[in-house]
C-alpha positions as CSV (number, residue, x, y, z in Angstrom):
1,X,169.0,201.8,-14.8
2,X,166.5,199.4,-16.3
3,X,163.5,201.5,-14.6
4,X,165.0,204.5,-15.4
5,X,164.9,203.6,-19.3
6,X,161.6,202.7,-18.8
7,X,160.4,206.1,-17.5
8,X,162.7,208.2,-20.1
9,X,160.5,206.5,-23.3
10,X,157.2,207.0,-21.3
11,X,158.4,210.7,-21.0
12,X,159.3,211.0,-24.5
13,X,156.1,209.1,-25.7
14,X,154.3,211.1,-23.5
15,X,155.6,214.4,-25.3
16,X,155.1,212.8,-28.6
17,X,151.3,211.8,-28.4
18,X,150.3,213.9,-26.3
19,X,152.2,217.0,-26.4
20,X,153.1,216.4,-22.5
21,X,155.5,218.3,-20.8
22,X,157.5,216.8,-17.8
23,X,155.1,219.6,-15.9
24,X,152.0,218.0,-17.8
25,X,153.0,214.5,-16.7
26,X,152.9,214.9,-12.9
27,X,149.8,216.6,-13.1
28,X,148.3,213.7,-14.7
29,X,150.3,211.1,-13.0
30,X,150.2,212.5,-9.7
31,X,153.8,212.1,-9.6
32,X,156.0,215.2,-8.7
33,X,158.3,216.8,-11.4
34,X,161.2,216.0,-8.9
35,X,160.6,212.6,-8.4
36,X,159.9,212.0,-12.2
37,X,163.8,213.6,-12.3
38,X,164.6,211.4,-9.5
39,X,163.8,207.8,-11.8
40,X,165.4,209.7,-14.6
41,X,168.4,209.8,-12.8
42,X,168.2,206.5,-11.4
43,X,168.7,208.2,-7.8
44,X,166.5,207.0,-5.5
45,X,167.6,205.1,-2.2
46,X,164.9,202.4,-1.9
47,X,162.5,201.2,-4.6
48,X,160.4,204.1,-5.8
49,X,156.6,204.2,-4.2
50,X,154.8,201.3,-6.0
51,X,152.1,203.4,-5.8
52,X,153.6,206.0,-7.5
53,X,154.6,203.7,-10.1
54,X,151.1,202.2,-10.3
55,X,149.6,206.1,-11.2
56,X,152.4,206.5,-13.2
57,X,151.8,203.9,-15.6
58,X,147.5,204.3,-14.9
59,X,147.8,207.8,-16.6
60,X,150.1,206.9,-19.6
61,X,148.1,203.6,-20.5
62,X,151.6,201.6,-19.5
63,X,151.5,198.0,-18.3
64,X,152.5,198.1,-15.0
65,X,154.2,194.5,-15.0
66,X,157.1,196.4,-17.7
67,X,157.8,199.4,-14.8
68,X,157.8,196.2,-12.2
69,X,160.3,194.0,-14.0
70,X,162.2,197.4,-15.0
71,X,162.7,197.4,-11.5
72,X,163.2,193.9,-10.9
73,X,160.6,193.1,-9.1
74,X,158.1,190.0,-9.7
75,X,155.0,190.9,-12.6
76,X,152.2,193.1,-10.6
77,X,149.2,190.6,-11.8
78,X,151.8,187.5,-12.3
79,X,149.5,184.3,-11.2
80,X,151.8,182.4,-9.5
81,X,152.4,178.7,-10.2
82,X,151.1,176.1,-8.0
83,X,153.9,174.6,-5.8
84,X,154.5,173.0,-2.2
85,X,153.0,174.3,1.0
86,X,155.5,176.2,2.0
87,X,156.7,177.7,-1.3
88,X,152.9,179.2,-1.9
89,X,153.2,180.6,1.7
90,X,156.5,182.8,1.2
91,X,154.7,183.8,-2.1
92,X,151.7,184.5,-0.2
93,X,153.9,187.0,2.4
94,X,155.8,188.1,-0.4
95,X,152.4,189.8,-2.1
96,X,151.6,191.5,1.2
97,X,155.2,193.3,2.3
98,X,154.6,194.4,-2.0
99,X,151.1,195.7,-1.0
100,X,152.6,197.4,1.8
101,X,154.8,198.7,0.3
102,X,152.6,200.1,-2.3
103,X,149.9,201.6,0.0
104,X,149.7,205.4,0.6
105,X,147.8,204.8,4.0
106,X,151.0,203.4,5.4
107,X,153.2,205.4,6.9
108,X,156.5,206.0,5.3
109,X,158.4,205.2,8.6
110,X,157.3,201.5,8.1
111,X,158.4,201.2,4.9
112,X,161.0,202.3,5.8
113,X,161.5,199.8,8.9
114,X,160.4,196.8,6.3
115,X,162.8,198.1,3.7
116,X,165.9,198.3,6.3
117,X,164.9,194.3,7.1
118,X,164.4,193.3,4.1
119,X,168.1,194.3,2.6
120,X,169.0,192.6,6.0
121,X,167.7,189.7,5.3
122,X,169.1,189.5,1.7
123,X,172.6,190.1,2.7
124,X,172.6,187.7,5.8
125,X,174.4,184.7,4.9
126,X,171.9,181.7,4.7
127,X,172.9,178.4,6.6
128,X,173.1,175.0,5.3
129,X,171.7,172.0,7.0
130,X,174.2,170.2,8.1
């Protein structure tokens, strides 16, 4: 609900500055009226389009790291700290499933397909060494 706040005051700041309407805003966001409705309502089945998101918060002057952490996800120009090898690594692959993620030119079904493993992989119970 988080992200949803976070879209309701860009909406309402929007209309106060600027004299937007919701109809004003996805013309300049590039974001559709229903799926502006859709992050109102908090009803969306996977993480909105981070490319949405990114045009989003482009055309309303919004720092894109608030949407991101509204939505829990790590800051979208967070540097992150130096630590071992294999740490950096997972960071590394982390920062390209996001870019996937968040690039039109991919096709939804493989979002889709990296969306459906990754909630597999965060439910699978992790194994100790033993």
């Amino acid at each position: 609900m988080a992200f949803a706040r976070f879209v309701r005051r860009a909406i309402d700041d929007a209309r106060e500055e600027r004299g937007w309407t919701v109809t004003d805003l996805a013309t300049h966001t590039g974001v559709g009226r229903s799926t502006v409705f859709r992050w109102l309502a908090g009803d969306w089945q996977d993480y909105p389009e981070l490319a949405k998101v990114r045009g989003f918060c482009a055309a309303l002057d919004l720092p894109v790291a608030a949407a991101f952490r509204a939505l829990g996800l790590p800051d979208a120009g967070a540097v992150p700290r130096r630590r071992g090898a294999e740490e950096g690594a997972v960071e590394a692959d982390v920062r390209v499933i996001l870019e996937r993620l968040a690039d039109p030119n991919v096709p939804a079904e493989e979002k889709h397909h990296i969306r459906d493993l990754l909630r597999y992989l965060a439910r699978r119970p992790v194994r100790r060494a033993g």
